[in-house]
N, C-alpha and C positions, 0 to 999 in steps of 0.2 A: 346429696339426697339421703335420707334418713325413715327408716320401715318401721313399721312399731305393729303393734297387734297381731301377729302372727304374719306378718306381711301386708295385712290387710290394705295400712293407710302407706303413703308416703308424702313427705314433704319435700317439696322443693321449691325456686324462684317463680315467685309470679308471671305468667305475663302477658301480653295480650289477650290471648282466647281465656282467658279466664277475668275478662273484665267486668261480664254480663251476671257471674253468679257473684264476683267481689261485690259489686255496685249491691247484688241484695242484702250480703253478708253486711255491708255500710248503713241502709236502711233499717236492717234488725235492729243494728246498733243505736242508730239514731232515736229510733221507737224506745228502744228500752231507755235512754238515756235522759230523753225532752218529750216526751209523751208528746202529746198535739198539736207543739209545736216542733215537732220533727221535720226534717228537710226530706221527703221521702222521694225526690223525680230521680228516677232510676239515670237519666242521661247527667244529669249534676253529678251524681255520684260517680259514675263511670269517667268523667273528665278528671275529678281530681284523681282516681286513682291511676287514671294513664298519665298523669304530669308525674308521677311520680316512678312509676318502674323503671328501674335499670338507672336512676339518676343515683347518682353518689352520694353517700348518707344518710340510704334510703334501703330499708331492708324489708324486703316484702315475701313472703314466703305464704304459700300455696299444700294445703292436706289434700290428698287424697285421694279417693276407693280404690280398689285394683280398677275399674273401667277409667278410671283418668280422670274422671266428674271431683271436682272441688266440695271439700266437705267440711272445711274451714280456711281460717283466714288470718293471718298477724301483718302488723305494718308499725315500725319505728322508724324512726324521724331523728338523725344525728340535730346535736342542739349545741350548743356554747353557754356557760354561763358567764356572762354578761361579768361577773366582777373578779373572777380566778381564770377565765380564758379553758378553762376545764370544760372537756369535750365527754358528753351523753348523749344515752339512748331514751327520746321520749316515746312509749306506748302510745300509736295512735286509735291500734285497733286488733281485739281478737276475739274471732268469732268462731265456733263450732256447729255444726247442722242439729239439728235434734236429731236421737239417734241412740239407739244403745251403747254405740261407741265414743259420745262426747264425751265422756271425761277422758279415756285414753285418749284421745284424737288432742284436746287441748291440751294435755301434758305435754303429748309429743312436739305441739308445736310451741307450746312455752322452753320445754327444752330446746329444742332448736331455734330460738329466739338469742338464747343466753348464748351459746353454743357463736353465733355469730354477730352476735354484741363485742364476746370478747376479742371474734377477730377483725372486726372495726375498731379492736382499740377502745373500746368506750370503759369509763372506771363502772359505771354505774347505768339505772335505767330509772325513768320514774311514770307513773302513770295513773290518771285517772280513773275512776269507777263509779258506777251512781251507786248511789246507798244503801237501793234496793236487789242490788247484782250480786247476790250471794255465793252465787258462783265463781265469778269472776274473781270476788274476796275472798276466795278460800283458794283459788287456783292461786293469787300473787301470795298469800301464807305459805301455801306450799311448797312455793320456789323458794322462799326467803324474804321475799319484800315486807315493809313493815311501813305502819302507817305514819306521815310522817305531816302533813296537811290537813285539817279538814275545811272543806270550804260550807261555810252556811250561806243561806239564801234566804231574801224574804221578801215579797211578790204582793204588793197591792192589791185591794179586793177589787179592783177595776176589771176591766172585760177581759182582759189577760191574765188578772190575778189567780192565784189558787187556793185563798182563802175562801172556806166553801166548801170544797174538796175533799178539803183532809177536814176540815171541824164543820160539821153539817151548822154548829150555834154561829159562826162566821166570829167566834173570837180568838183569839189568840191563846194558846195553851196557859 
């Protein structure tokens, strides 16, 4: 377990009784990530994150307040690559409450991310962020992560598409 802000937060193992605020921590996530098509049923969320605790190669770690109330959230996912047999840590998830204390609150728990990455053994971590998650891009800068990926997208103007959205003329930049 690890206290950061005067003792304020601590981190430690997810588990159970903390399924109900994870699963919202997952929806934030989702929202920020896929907008309207976000997967938001609070019971979906809450399955996969109980398939996952306490399994092995699976690191799930829990911030927070002195009342014991969860005020953030991390979840990596041990991986293989497929062609060196080289064993990581994929970021699947981390979220902070709003608060005056989210960016201490997500340091702490990004440090204790690495903190037990390393004692899983893993050489490395890699993870996702949407474009617009300036936070979260400045939190993986901060540790050291660098960008190493970028994925573009490009969406039909069909009933799902997003052209429209971003160019009110519906043409392409």
């Amino acid at each position: 377990m690890t206290a950061a802000g005067g003792g304020r937060h601590r981190i430690r193992p997810a588990g159970e009784r903390d399924l109900d605020a994870i699963a919202r921590f997952e929806i934030a996530i989702a929202r920020a990530s896929f907008g309207a098509d976000a997967i938001t049923d609070q019971a979906f969320h809450r399955r996969r994150v109980a398939a996952a605790l306490g399994r092995p190669g699976e690191i799930t770690l829990v911030a927070e307040d002195q009342a014991g109330a969860p005020v953030g959230w991390a979840w990596v996912t041990e991986r293989t690559n497929s062609l060196t047999g080289d064993r990581y840590g994929n970021f699947r998830s981390l979220a902070v409450a709003d608060g005056p204390d989210r960016g201490p609150v997500g340091e702490l728990l990004m440090a204790e991310v690495l903190r037990a990455a390393e004692s899983a053994g893993f050489d490395h971590l890699t993870g996702k962020v949407h474009a617009a998650n300036l936070g979260m891009r400045a939190l993986y800068r901060a540790f050291g992560f660098s960008a190493t990926h970028l994925t573009m997208e490009w969406r039909s103007a069909g009933p799902r598409g997003i052209r429209g959205e971003n160019d009110p003329g519906g043409q392409p930049p």
